[in-house]
C-alpha beads as a LAMMPS data file, in Angstrom:
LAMMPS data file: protein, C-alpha beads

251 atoms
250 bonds

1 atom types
1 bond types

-500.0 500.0 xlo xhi
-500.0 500.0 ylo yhi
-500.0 500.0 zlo zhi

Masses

1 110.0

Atoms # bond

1 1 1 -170.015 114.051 242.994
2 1 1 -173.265 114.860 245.037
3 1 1 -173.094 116.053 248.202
4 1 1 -175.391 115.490 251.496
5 1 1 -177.609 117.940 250.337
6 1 1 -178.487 116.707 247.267
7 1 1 -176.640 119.368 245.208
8 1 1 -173.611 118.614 242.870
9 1 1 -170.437 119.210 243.761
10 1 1 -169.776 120.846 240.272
11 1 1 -166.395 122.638 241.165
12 1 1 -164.972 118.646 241.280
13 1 1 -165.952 118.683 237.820
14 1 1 -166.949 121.103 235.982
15 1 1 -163.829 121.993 234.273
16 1 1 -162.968 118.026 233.121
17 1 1 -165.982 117.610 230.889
18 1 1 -167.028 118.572 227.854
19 1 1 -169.442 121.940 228.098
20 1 1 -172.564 119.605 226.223
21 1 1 -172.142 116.903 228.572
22 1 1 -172.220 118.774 231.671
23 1 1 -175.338 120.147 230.201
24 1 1 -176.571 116.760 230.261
25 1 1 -175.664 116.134 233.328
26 1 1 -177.688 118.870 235.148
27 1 1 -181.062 118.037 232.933
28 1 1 -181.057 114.995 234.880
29 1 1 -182.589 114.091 237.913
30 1 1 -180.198 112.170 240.060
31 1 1 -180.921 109.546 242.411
32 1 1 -181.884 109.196 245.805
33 1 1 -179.187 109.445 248.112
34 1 1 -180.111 107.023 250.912
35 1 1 -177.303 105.741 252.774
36 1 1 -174.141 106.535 250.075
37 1 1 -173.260 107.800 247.169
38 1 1 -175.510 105.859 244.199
39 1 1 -172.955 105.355 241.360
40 1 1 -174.982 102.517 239.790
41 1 1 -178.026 104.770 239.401
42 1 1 -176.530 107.575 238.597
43 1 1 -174.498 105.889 235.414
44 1 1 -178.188 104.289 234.986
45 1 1 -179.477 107.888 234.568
46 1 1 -176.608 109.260 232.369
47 1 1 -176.369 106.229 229.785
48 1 1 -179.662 104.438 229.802
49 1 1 -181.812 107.026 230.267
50 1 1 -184.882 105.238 229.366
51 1 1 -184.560 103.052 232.636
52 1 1 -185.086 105.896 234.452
53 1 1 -188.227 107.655 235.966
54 1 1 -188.703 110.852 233.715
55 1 1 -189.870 113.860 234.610
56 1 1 -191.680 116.379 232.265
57 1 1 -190.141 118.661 229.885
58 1 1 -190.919 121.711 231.804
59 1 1 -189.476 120.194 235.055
60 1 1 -186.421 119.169 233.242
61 1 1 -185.888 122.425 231.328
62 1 1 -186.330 124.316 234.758
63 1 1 -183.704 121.756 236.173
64 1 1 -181.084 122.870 233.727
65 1 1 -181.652 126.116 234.123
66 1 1 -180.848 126.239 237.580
67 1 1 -178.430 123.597 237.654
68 1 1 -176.275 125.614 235.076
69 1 1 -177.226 128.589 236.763
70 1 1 -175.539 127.048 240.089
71 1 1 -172.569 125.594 238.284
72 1 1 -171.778 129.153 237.115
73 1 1 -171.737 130.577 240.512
74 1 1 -169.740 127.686 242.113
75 1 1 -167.274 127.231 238.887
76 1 1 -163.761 129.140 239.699
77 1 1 -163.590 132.229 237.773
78 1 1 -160.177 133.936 236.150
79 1 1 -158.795 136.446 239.184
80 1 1 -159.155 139.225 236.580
81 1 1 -163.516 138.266 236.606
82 1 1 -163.516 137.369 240.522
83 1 1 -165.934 139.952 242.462
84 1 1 -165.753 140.844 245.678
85 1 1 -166.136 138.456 248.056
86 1 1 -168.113 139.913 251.050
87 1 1 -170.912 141.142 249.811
88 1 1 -172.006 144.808 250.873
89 1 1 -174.332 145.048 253.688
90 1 1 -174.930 148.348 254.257
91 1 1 -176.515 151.400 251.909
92 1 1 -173.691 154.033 251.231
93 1 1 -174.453 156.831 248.836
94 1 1 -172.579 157.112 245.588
95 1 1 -169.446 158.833 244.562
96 1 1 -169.998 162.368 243.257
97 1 1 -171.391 162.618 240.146
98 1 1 -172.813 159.654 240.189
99 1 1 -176.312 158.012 240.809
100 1 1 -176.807 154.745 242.921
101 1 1 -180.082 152.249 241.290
102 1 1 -181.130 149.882 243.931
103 1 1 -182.941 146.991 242.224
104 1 1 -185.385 144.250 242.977
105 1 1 -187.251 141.616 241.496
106 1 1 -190.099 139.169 243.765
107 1 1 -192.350 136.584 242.214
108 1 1 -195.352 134.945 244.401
109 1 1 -194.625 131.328 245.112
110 1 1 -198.034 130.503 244.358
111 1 1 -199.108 132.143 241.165
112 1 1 -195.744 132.809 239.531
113 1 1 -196.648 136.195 238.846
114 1 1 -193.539 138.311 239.423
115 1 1 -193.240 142.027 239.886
116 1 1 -189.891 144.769 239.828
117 1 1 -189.522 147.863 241.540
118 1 1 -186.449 150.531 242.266
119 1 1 -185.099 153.371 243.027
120 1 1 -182.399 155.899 242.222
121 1 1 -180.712 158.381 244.561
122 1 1 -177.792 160.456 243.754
123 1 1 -174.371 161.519 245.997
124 1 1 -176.353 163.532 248.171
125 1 1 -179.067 160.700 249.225
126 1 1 -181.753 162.666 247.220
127 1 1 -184.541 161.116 245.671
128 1 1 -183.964 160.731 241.586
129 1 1 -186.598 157.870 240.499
130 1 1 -188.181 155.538 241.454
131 1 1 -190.215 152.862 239.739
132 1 1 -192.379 149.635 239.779
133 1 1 -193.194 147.082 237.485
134 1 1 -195.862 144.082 236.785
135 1 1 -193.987 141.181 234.665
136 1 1 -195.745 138.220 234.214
137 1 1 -195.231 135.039 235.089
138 1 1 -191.124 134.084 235.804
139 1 1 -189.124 133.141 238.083
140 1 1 -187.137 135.402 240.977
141 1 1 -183.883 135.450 239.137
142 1 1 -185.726 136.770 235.612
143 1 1 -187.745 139.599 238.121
144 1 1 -184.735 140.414 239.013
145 1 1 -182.801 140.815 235.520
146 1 1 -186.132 142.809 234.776
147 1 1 -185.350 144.947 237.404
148 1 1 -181.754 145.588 236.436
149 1 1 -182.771 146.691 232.836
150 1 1 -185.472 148.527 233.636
151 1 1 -183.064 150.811 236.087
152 1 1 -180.657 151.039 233.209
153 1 1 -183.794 152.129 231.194
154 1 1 -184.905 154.351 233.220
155 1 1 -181.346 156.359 234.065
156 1 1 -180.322 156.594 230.788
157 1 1 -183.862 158.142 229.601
158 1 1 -183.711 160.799 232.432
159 1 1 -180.369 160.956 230.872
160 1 1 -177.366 160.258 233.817
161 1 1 -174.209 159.336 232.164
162 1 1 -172.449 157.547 235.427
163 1 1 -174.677 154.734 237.391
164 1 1 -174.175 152.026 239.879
165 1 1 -176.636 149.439 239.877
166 1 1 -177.062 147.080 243.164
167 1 1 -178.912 143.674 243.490
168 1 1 -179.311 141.437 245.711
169 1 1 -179.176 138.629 243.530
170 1 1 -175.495 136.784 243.240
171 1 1 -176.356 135.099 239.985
172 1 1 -177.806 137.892 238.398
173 1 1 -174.564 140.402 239.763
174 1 1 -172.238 137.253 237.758
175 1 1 -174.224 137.085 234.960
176 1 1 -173.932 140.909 234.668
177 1 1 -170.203 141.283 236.305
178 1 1 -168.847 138.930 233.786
179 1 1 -171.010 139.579 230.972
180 1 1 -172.066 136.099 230.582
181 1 1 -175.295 136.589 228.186
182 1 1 -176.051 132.817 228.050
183 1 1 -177.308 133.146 231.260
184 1 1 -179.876 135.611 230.836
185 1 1 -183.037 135.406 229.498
186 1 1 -183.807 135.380 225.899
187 1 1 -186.653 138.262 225.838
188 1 1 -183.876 140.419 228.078
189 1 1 -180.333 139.597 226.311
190 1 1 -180.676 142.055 222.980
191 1 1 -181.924 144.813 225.440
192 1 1 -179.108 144.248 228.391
193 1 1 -176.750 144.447 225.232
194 1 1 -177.761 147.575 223.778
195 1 1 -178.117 149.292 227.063
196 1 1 -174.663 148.224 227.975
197 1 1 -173.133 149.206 224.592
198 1 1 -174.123 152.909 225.196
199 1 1 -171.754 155.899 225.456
200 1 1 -171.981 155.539 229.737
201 1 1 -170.470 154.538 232.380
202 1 1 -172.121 151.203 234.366
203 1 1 -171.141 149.537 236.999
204 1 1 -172.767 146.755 238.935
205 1 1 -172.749 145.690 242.837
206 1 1 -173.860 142.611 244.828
207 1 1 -176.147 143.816 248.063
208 1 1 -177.435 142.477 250.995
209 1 1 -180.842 142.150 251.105
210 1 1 -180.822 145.056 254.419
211 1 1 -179.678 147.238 251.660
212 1 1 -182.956 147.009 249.433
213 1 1 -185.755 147.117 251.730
214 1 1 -186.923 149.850 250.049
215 1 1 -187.110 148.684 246.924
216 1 1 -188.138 145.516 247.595
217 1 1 -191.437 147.337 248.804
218 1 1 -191.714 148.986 245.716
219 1 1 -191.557 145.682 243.886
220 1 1 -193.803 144.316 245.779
221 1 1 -196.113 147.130 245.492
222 1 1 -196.777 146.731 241.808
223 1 1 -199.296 143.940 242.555
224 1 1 -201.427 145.699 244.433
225 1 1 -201.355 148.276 241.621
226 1 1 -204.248 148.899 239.122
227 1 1 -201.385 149.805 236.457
228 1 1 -198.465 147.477 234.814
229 1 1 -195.872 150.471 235.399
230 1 1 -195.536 153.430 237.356
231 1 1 -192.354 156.170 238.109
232 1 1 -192.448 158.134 240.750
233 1 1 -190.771 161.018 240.557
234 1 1 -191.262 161.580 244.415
235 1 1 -190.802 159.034 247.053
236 1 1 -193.873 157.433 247.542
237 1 1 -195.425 157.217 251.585
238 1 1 -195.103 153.670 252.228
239 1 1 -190.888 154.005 251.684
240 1 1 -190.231 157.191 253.466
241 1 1 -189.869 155.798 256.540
242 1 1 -187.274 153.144 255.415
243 1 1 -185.121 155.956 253.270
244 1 1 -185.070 157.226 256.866
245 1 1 -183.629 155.325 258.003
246 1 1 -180.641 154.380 255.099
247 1 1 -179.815 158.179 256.233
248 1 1 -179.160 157.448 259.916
249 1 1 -177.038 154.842 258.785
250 1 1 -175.045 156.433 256.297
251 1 1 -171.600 157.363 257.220

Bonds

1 1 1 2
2 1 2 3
3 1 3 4
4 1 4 5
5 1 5 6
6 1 6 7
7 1 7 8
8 1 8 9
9 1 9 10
10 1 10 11
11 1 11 12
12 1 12 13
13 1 13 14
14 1 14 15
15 1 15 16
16 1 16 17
17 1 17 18
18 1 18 19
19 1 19 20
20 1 20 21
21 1 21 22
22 1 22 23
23 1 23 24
24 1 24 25
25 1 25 26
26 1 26 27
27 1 27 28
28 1 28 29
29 1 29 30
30 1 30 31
31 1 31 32
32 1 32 33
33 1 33 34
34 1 34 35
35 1 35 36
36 1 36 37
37 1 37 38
38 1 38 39
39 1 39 40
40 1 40 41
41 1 41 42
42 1 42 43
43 1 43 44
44 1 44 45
45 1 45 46
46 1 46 47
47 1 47 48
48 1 48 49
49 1 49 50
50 1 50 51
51 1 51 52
52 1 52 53
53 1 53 54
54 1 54 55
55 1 55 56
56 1 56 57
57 1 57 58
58 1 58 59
59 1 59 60
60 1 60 61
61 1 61 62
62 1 62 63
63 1 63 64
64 1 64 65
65 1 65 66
66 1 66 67
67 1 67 68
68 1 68 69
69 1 69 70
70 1 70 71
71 1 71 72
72 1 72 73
73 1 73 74
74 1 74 75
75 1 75 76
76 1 76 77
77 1 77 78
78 1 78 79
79 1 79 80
80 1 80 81
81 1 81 82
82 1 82 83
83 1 83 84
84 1 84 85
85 1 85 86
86 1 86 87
87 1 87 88
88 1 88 89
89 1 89 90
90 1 90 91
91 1 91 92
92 1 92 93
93 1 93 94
94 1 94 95
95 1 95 96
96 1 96 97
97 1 97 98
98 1 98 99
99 1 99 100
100 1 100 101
101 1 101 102
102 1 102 103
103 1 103 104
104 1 104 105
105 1 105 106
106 1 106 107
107 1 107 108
108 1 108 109
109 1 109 110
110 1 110 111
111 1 111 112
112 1 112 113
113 1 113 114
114 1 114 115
115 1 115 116
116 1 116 117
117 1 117 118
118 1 118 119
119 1 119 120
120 1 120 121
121 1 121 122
122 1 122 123
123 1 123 124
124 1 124 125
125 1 125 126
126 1 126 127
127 1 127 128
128 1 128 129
129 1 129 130
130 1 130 131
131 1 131 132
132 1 132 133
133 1 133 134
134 1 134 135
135 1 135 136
136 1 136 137
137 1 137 138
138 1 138 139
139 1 139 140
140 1 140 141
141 1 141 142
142 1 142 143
143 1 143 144
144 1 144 145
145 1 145 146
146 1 146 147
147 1 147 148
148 1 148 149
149 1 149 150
150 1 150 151
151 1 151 152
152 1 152 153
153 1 153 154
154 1 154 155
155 1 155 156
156 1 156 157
157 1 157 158
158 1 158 159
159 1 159 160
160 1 160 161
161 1 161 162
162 1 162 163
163 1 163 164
164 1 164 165
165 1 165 166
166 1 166 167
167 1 167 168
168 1 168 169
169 1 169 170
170 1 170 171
171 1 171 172
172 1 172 173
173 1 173 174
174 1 174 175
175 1 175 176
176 1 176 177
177 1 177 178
178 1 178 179
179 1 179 180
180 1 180 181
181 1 181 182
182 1 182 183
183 1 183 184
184 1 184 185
185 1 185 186
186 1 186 187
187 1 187 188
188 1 188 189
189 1 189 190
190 1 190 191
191 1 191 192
192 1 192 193
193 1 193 194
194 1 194 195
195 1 195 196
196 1 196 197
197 1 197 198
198 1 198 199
199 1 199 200
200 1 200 201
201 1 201 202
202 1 202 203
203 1 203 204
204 1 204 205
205 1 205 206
206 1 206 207
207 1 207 208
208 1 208 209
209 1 209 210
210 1 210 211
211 1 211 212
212 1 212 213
213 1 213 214
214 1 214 215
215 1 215 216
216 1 216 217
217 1 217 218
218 1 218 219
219 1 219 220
220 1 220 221
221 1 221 222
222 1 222 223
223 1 223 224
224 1 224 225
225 1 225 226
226 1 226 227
227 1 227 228
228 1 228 229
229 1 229 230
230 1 230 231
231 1 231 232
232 1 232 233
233 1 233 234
234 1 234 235
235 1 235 236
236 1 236 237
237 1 237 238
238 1 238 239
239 1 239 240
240 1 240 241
241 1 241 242
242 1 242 243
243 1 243 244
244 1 244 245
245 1 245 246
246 1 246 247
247 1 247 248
248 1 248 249
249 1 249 250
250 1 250 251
């Protein structure tokens, strides 16, 4: 049930056990794979626990996390919940009436300080928002939740009725796309569910990363920033370049 690289192969599975079991599962560290599959140690793990090497709390907590996190983007999904599956790789500019949020979260690798940042542009490739944001200490796929809700934030308090918010993040599009809330954060799941219960019109698309360039500056800006937030109600100089060039390339 483990493939070469180490990762389960949850979609052999998934659906056979019991949802608290394959909860269990993913908390726990399997095995070394060194020449086949290790059956004996991984039953070792999974019913005598205590045989086992531990690891900390923190490191096991952070393994579930992700491991459920991964089993949610590998599990099938019902063909009414299935999103596209190319993802977009080019910018295009909304339908009329509507506004576009690009989003972005980035966290540094060695601090584990995270920052958001983006920006929102309407049917005509003009300039609505744009925005950046110190965090805290989290990981990638919380910065970029963060960065979701604070585009919804920001759009609905400049009050636009019809937005399309784009990440580049797959499990934080499903999460989102399906409205899975167990899979967001606990600080962010009463606010993504008031923003979404609104009288509005959201909708939410899965990017390449050459379609947020610019915002990924912006996130990435905040940390050289004296202030925790800032909107800019103009495009700043370091993006203006790269919006540029999204209008070259826009059909």
């Amino acid at each position: 049930m483990v493939g070469l690289d180490g990762e389960c192969l949850w979609h052999e599975f998934v659906d056979l056990l019991p949802h608290h079991l394959v909860l269990h599962i993913v908390a726990i560290k399997p095995p070394p794979i060194v020449v086949a599959d290790d059956l004996p140690g991984w039953n070792r793990c999974i019913f005598a626990p205590d045989k086992c090497v531990s690891d900390s709390l923190l490191q096991q907590c952070l393994r579930l996390r992700n491991g459920t996190l991964h089993a949610f983007a590998t599990q099938p999904m019902p063909r009414s919940l299935v999103p596209p599956e190319n993802v977009v790789r080019r910018w295009s500019k909304p339908p009329q009436g509507w506004i576009k949020v690009n989003t972005d979260g980035a966290c540094n690798p060695s601090t584990g300080f995270a920052c958001c940042g983006g920006v929102g542009r309407d049917e005509n490739m003009l300039w609505c928002f744009g925005y950046s944001k110190k965090i805290g200490i989290c990981s990638t796929y919380d910065a970029k939740l963060w960065a979701i809700y604070e585009g919804l934030l920001t759009a609905w308090s400049l009050g636009y009725s019809k937005v399309i918010i784009e990440t580049d993040n797959k499990e934080a599009y499903m999460s989102l796309f399906v409205n899975n809330p167990m899979l967001i954060a606990l600080s962010l799941r009463a606010h993504f569910a008031s923003m979404l219960n609104r009288d509005w019109e959201v909708r939410f698309e899965w990017v390449g990363r050459e379609c947020n360039m610019v915002v990924d500056r912006l996130a990435k800006a905040a940390m050289d920033f004296s202030f925790d937030y800032h909107r800019f109600l103009d495009p700043p100089p370091f993006v203006v370049e790269m919006l540029n060039v999204h209008a070259l390339v826009e059909p």
